[in-house]
N, C-alpha and C positions, 0 to 999 in steps of 0.2 A: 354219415348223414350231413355233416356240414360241407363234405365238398361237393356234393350235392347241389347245395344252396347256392355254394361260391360258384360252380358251373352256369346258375339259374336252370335247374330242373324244378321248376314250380307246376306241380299236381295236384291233383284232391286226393291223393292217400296219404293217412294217416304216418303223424312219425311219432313212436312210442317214448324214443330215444331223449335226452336232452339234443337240445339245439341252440347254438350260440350263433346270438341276435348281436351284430356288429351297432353300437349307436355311437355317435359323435366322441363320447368322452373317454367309456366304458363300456367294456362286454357285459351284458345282461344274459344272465344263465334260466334256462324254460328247463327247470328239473321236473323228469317225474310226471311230465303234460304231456296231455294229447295235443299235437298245434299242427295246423295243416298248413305245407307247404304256402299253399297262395298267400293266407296269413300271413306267414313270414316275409314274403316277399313285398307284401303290402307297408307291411311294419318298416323294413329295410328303406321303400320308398318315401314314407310321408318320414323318416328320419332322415335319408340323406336332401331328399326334393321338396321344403316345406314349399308352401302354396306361395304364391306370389300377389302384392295386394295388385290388380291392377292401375287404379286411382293413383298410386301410389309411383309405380312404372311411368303412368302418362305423365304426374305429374312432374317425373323428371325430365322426361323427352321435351317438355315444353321450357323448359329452365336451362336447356342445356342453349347456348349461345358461344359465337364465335370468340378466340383470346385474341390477345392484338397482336403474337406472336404466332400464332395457328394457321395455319395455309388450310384451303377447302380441300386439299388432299385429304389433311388429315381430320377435319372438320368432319366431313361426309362419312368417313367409315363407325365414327362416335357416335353420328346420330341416326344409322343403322343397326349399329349394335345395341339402341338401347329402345329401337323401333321395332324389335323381334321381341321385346318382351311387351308390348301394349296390345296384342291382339287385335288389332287392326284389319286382318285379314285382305279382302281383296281393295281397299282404302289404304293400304302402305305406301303405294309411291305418291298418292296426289298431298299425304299428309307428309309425306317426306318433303316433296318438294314447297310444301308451304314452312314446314320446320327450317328450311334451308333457307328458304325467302328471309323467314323474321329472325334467323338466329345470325347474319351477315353484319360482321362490325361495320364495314362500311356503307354508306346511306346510297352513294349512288350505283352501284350494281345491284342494292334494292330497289332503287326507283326504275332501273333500266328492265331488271326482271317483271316488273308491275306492269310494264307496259304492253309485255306479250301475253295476245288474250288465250292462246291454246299453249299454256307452257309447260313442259315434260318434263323427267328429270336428265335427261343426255341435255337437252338446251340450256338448261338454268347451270348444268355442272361447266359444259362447254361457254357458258357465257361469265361466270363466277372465275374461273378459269384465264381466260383474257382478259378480265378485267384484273388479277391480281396479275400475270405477266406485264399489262401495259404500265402499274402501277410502279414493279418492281422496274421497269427500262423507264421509267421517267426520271427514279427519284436517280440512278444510275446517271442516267444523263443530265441532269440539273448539278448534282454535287459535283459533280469533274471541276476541276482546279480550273479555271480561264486563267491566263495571261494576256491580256489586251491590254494596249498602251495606247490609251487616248493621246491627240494631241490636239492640246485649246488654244488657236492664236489668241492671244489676249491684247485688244487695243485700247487704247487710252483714248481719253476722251477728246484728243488735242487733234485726232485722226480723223476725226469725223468733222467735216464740214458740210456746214450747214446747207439745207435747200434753197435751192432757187425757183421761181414759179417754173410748173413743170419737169423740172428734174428731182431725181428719187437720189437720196443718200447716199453716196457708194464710200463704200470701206474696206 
């Protein structure tokens, strides 16, 4: 009878038999019962899949925000993974791409995003995207070590002779 169960052959006939109900901590023993299949299976389910609050889901997805270490690579697949459990249905991608907009550490690929009025999620990823690339080749190209050797003629003031009407300074 139990491998039955473990198969999932769930029917409406009856099993005379004990039947061992697998729960989280410990096996629970059905001596001596009548317990119908579905039952069982019902039982197995709201013990391994308890219910999900949804409130509870969204209001993670709305907290979840960029680290200052996190690239939208990895950003984007978090706030997918946790956009499957809010039930959103056929509203997933526009509330993706709005989760995506407000959760960007930095302000100006949010202001840049803001400004495209039909914006999807390929153009907000593809635009998020370039803006971390041009970010990363700047800070690349500003840190680079220069060596430049100015050189200041430095004169004294004994150099400069004074104007005469109509003539300009020369030094």
């Amino acid at each position: 009878m139990y491998q039955e169960l473990k198969k999932g052959a769930f029917s409406m006939r009856r099993v005379p038999q004990a039947v061992i109900l697998a729960s989280t901590n410990r096996a629970r023993y059905c001596l001596n019962k009548v317990i119908r299949h579905d039952l069982c299976g019902l039982h197995l389910q709201i013990t391994f899949y308890p219910q999900r609050n949804i409130t509870y889901e969204r209001q993670r997805l709305f907290l979840l925000v960029q680290w200052e270490v996190q690239s939208v690579n990895v950003f984007l697949p978090e706030l997918r993974k946790q956009l499957r459990n809010c039930d959103y249905g056929s509203l997933s991608d526009s509330v993706l791409v709005d989760r995506l907009v407000r959760g960007l550490l930095e302000s100006r690929p949010r202001e840049r995003l803001l400004r495209v009025p039909d914006l999807d999620i390929k153009k907000a990823v593809d635009m998020c995207r370039a803006a971390e690339t041009s970010k990363l080749q700047a800070q690349v190209y500003f840190t680079e070590k220069r060596c430049i050797d100015a050189i200041k003629r430095l004169k004294t003031s004994l150099e400069v002779k004074p104007r005469t009407t109509g003539q300009a300074n020369k030094f």
